[in-house]
C-alpha positions in Angstrom: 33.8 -81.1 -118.8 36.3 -80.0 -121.3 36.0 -82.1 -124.3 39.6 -81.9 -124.8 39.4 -84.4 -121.8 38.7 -87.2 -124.3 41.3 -86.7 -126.7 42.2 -90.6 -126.0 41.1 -92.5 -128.5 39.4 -95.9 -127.9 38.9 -98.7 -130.4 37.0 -101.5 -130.1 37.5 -105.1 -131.7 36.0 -108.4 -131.7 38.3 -111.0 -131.4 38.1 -114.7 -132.1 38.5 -117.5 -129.5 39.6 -120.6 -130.8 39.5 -122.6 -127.7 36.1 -121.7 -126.5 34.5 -120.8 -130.3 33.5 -117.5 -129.5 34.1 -113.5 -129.8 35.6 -111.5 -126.9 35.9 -107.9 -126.5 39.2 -105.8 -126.4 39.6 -102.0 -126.5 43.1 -100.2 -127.5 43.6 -96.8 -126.0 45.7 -94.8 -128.1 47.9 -92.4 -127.3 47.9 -88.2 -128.1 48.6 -87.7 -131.2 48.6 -91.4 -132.5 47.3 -90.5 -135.6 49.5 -87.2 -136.1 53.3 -89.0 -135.5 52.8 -91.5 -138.2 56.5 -92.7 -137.5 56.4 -93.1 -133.6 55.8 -96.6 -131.7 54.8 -97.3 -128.4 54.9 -99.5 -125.6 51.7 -101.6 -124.7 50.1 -102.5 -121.2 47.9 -105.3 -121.1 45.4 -104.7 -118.8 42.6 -107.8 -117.6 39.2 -107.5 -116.6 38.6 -105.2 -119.5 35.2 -104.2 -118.8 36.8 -102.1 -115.5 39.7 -100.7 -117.3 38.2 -97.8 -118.7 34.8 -96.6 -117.5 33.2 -96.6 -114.2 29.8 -97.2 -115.7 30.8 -100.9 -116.8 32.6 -101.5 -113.9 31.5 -104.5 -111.3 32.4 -102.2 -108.5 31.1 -98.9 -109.9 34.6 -97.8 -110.3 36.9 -98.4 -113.0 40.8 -98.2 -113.0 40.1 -94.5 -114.4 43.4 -94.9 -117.0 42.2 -91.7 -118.7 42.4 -89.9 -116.2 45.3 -91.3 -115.5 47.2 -90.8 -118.1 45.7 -87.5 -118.6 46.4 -86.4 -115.0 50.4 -87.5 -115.0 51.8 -86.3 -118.1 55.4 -87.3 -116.8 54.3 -90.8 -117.9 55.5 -91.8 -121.6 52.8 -92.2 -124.6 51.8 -95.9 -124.2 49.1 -97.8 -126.1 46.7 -99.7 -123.2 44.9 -102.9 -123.9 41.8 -103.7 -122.0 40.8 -107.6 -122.6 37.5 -108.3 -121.6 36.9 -111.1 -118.7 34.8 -113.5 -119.3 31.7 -113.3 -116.9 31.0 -116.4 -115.0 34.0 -117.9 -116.6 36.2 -115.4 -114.8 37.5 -117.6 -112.2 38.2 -120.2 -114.9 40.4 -118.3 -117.2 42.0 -116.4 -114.4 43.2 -119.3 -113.0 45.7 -122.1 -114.2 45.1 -124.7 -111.9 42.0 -126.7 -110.5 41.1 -125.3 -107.5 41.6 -128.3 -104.7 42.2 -125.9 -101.8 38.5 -124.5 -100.5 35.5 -125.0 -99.0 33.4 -126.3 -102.2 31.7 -129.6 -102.3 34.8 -131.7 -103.9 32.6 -132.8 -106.8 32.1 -128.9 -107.9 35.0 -128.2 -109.9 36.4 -124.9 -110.8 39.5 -123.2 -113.0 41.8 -124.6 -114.6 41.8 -122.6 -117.9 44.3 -120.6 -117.2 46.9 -121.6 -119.5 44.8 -121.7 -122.8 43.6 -118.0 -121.8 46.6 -117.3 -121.8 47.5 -118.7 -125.0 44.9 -116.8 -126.4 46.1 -113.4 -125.9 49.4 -114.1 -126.6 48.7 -115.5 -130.1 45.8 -113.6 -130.9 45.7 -110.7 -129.0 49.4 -109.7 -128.9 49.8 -110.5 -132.7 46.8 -107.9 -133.6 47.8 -105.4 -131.8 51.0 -105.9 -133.0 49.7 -106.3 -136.6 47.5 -103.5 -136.6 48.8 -100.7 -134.3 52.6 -98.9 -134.3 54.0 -100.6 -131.1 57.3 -101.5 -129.9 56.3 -105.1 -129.6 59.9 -106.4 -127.7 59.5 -107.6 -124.5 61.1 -104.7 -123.0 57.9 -102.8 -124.3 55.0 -105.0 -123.0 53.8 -104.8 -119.8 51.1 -107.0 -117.9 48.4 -105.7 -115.3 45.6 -107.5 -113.2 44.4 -107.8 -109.5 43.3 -110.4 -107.9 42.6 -113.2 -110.3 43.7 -111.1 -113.0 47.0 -110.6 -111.0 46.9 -114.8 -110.7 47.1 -114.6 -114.6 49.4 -112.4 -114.8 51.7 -113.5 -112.5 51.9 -117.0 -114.4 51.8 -115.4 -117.8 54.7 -113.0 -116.9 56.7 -116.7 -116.2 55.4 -118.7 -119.0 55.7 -116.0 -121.8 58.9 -114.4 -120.0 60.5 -113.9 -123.7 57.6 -111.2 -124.6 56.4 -109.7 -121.5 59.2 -107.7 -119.4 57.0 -105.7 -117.0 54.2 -107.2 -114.6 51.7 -105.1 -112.5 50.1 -107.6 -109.4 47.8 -105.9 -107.9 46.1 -108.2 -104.8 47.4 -110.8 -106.1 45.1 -114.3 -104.8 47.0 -117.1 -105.5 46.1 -118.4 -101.8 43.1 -119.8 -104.1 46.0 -122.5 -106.0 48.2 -121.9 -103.3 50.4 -125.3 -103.7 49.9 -125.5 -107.7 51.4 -122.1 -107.9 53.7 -122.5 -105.3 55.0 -125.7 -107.3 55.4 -124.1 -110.9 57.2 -121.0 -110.0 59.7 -123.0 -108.0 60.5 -125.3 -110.9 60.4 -122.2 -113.8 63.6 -120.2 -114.4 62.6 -116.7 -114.0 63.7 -113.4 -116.0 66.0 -111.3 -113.8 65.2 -108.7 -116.4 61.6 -108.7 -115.5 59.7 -105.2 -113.8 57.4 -106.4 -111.5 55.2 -104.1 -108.9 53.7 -105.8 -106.3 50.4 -103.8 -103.8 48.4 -105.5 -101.5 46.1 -103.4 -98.9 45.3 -104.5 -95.4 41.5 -104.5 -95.7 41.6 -107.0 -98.9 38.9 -110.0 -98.8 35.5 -109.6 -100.2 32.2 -112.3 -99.5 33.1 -114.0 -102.7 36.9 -114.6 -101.7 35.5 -115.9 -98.0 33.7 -119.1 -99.7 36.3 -119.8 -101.4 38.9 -120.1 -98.3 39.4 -121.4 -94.7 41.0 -118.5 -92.2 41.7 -115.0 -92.7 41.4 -113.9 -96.0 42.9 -110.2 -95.0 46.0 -111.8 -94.0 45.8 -114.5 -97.2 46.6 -111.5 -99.5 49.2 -110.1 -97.9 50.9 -113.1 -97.0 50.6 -114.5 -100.5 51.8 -111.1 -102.0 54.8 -111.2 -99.6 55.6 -115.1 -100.8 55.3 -113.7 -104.4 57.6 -111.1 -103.5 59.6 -113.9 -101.8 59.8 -116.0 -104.9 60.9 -113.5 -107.3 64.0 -112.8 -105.2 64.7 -116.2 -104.9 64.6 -116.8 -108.7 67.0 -114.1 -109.4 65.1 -111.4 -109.8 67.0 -107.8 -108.6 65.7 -106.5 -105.8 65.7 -103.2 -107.8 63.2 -104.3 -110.5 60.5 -105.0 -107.8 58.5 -102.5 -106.2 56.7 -103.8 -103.5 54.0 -101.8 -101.3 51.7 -102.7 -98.6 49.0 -99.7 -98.1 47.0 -99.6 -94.6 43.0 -99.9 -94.8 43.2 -100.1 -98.5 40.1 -102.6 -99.6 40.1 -104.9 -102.7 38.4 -102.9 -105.5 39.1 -101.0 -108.2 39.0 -97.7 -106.2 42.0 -98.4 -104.9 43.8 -100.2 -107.8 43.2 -96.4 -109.3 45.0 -94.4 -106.9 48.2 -95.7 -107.3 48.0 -97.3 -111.2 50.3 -94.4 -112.2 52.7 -95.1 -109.6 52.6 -98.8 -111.0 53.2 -97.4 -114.6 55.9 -95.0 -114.0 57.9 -98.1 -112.3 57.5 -100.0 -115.1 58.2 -97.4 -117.4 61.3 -96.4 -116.1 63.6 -98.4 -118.6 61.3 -97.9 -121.8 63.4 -96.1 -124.4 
């Protein structure tokens, strides 16, 4: 391959924890050029389960969200910075997820999430101010967008409400909040939301794995799509234009990062469309 393929450049830093007392990886792709336009800022997309972001080799799936390629393969897009934030391991489901999980099939003394919020506090007080800090980007709302799927769309989805003042685009990608289904249901109904806000919204008909089926009753093909329509739903109903929400529901398409891929530039050309 070309090695003017990799003329991305990825950085990596360590970054402190304060809730949980320990280190956790993110990587910064930089735009062409970065180092060459010493005056330009960019926007930034935030981008969970960091360890699939980039490289398939890392991947759980054995296939990342290919984001080079990506962005080396559309060059209609704008020069962005992209932040891949590391998930972390068992504690996934945990910091994924806001709210105790009271809805599944567990033993009711085995308790899981719940650490949503302080996850989230954590990259918008540490993560956000570093980039911030130490990279040129437009750090206004208007210039910081949010991606995940499944449980990293669960966190996004909340973090794009409770940090609405510094996140104006959002990127759900199978979203599961079946797996809080009344928690989440409840604090989006109560929240004011930003009628300003970019969101785009997949969800594939094939959607479910074996670790999603112990965690449910029913039919966990139709869970994600129903929940990504109620999402959908809810955003309306809180004022949110019908014209800031793209909303797609692709036939066959399974829940991995193979098909997050295929349309993550469609996802970031939506969102881009108002950057200046």
């Amino acid at each position: 391959m070309n090695e003017s393929y990799f003329y991305l450049k990825l950085e990596t830093h360590e970054l402190y924890m304060p809730y949980k007392n320990e280190e956790r990886r993110v990587r910064v792709l930089l735009p062409k050029n970065y180092d060459k336009d010493e005056s330009e800022r960019y926007p930034v997309v935030y981008m969970h389960d960091g360890q699939n972001v980039f490289y398939s080799s890392e991947s759980y799936s054995g296939f990342s969200w290919k984001v080079i390629p990506a962005i080396k393969q559309n060059p209609d897009l704008p020069r962005m910075i992209v932040v891949g934030i590391d998930h972390g391991g068992q504690e996934r489901i945990n910091e994924y997820t806001p709210w105790k999980i009271t809805e599944s099939p567990l033993p009711e003394d085995f308790e899981l999430g719940g650490r949503g919020a302080e996850f989230a506090e954590f990259v918008m007080t540490v993560v956000k101010p570093f980039i911030d800090k130490h990279y040129r980007t437009k750090s206004d709302k208007y210039h910081t967008a949010m991606i995940g799927s499944s449980l990293g769309g669960n966190i996004s989805a909340f973090m794009g409400i409770e940090y609405k003042n510094q996140i104006g685009g959002l990127g759900i990608f199978s979203l599961a909040n079946w797996i809080t289904n009344k928690a989440f249901d409840s604090y989006i109904a109560r929240k004011e939301l930003d009628p300003e806000q970019r969101v785009y919204i997949q969800v594939g008909t094939q959607e479910g794995d074996e670790a999603d089926r112990q965690l449910m009753y029913g039919n966990m093909k139709q869970a994600y799509i129903d929940g990504s329509l109620k999402y959908y739903k809810q955003l309306i109903k809180g004022s949110v234009p019908i014209d800031s929400i793209r909303f797609n529901i692709f036939a066959d398409e399974e829940h991995n990062e193979k098909a997050w891929a295929k349309h993550l530039p469609e996802c970031l050309r939506f969102l881009s469309e108002k950057w200046s």
